[in-house]
NUNU-131664 format. One line per field, with one value per residue: chain; x negated, y negated, z of N, C-alpha, C in turn. Coordinates in steps of 0.02 Angstrom, whole numbers, plus 50000, padded with zeros to 5 digits. Each point is the difference from the previous one (the first is absolute). Example, Ala and Ser with C-alpha at 12.3 -4.5 7.8 and 13.67 -1.06 7.14 Angstrom:
% residues 2
chain = [A_A]
n_east = [49340_50018]
n_north = [50284_49947]
n_up = [50390_49964]
ca_east = [50045_49958]
ca_north = [49941_49941]
ca_up = [50000_50003]
c_east = [49955_50039]
c_north = [49940_49945]
c_up = [50000_50037]
//
This chain:
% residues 117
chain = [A_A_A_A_A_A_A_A_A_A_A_A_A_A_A_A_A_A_A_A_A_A_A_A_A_A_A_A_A_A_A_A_A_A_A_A_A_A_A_A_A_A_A_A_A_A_A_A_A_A_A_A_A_A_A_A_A_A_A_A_A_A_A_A_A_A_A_A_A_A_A_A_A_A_A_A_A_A_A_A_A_A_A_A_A_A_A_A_A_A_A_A_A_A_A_A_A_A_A_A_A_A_A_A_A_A_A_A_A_A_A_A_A_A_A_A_A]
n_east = [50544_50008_50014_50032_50058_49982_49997_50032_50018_50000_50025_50030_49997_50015_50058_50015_50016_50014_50034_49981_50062_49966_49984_49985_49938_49989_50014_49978_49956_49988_49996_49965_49953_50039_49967_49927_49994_50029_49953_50001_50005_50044_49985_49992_50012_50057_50017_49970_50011_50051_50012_49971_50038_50039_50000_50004_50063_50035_49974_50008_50091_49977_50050_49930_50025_50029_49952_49955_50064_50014_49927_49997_50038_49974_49955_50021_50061_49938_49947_50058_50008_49938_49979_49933_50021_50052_49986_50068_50004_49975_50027_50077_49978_49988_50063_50016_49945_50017_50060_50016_49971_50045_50066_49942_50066_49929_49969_50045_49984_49946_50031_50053_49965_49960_50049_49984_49966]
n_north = [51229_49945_50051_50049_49937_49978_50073_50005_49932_50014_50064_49968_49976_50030_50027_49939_49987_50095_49987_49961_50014_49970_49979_50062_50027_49943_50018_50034_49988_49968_50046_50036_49948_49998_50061_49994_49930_50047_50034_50028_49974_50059_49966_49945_50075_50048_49959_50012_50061_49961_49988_50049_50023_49973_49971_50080_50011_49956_50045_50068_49970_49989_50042_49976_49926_50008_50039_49964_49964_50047_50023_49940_49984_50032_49987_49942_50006_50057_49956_49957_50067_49995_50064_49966_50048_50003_50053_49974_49990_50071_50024_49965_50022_50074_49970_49984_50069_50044_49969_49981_50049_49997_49962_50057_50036_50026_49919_49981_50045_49999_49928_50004_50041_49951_49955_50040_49993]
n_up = [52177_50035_50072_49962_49988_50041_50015_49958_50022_50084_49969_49978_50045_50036_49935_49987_50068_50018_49958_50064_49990_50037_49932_49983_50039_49960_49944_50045_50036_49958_49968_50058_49994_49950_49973_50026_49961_49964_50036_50032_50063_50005_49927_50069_50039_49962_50019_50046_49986_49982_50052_50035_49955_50000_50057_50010_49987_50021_50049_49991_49996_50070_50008_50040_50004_49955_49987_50049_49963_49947_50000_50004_49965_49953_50014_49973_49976_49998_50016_49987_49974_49995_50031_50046_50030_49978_49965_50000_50084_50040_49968_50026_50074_50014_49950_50045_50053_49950_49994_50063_50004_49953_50033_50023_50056_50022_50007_49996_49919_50014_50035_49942_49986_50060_49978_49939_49990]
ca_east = [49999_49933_49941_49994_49970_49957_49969_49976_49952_49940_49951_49983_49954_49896_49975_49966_49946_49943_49961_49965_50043_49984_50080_50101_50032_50012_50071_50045_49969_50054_50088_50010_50007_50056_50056_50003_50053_50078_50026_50015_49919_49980_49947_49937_49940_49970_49999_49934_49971_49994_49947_49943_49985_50004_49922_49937_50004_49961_49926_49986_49974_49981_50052_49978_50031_50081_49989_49961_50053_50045_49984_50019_50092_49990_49973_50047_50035_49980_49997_50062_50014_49963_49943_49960_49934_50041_49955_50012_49990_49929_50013_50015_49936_49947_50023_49984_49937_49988_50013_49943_49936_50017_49976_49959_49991_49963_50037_50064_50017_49932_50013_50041_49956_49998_50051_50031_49937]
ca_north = [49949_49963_50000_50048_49969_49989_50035_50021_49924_49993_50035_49991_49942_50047_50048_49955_50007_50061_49998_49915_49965_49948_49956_50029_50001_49935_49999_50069_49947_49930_50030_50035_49947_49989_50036_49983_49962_50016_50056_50000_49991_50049_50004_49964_50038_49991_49918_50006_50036_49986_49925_50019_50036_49933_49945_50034_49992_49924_49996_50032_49957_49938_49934_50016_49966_50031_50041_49997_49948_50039_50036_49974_50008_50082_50019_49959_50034_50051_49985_50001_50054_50069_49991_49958_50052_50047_50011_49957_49936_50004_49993_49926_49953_49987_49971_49923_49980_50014_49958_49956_50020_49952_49919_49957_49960_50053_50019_50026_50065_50027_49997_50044_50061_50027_50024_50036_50043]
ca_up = [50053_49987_50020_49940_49937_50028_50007_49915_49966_50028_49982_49929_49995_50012_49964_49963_50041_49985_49934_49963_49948_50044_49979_50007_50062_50035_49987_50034_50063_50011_49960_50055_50059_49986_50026_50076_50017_50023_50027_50061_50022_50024_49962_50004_49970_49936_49966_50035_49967_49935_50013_49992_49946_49943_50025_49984_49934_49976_50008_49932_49953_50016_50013_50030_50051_49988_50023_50067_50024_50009_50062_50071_49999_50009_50063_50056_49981_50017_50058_50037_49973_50011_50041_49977_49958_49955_49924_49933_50017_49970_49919_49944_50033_49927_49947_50007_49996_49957_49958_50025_49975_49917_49997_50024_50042_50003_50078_50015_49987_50033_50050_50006_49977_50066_50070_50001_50029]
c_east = [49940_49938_49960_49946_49930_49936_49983_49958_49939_49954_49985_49954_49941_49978_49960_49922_49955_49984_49984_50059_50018_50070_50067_49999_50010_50075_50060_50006_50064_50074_50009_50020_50046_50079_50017_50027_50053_50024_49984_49935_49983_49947_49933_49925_49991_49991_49930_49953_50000_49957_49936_49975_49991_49924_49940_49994_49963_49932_49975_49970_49945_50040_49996_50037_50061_49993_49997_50066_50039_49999_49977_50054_50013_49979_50040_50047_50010_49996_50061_50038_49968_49938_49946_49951_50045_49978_50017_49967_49903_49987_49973_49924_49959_49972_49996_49936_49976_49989_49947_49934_49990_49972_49951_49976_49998_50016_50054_50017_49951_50066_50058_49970_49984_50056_50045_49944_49996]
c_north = [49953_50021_50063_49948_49957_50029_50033_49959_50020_50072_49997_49926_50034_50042_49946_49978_50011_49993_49934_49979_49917_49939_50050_50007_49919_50002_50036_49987_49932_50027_50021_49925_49963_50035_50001_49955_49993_50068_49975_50013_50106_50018_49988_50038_49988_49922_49989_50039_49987_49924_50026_50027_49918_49989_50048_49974_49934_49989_50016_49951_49930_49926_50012_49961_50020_50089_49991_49967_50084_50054_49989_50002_50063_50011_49972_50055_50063_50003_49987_50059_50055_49964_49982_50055_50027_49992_49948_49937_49964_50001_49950_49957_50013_50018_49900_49985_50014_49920_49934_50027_50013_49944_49966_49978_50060_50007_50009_50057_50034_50015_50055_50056_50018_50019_50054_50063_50026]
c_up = [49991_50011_49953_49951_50035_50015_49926_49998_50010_49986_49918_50006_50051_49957_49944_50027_49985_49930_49965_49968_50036_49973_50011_50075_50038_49972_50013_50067_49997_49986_50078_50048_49961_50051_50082_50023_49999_50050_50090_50053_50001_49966_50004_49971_49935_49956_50027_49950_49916_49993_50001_49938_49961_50027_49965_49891_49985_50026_49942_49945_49985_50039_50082_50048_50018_50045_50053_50045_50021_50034_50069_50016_50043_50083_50064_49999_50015_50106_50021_50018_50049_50062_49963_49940_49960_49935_49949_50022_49951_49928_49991_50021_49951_49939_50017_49996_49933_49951_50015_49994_49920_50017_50034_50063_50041_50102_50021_50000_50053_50064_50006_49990_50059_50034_49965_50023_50097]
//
């Protein structure tokens, strides 16, 4: 079923993850948000969760804007879904602060760092 083939995607693209393989899990990541676009909303979690895996990947790599665009995605997304404190919600937060404290932009992340605090 899709949601079978969906869910392979998405643990073979954190198993790339865990081992830095940072380009195959961007390419396992898009083969998944491919496939999301053809399956049905009951998926949202996991298309969420493979979104999060992609954005952490392209941080990785430096593709720091593209990153910071997709895990906001992420968080919007998450927040529609789940209560304000629910664990993935906080993740993806901070993984955003993460990325913005890369690029530099130290207050912002500072600012998200408190309010998850």
């Amino acid at each position: 079923s899709d949601g079978q083939t969906l869910e392979s995607l998405l643990l073979c693209g954190e198993a790339d993850l865990k081992l830095s393989n940072f380009h195959q899990a961007i390419k396992t990541f898009e083969q998944a948000r491919q496939s999301f676009e053809k399956s049905s909303d009951g998926l949202k979690t996991l298309r969420l969760d493979s979104d999060f895996g992609y954005g952490v990947a392209l941080a990785n790599l430096g593709r720091l804007d593209e990153a910071l665009k997709t895990l906001r995605d992420v968080v919007a997304g998450r927040q529609e879904l789940f209560d304000k404190d629910h664990v993935s919600i906080l993740d993806a937060e901070e993984e955003v602060a993460e990325v913005l404290l890369q690029k530099g932009e130290y207050f912002q992340s500072k600012k998200i760092f408190d309010d998850l605090t």
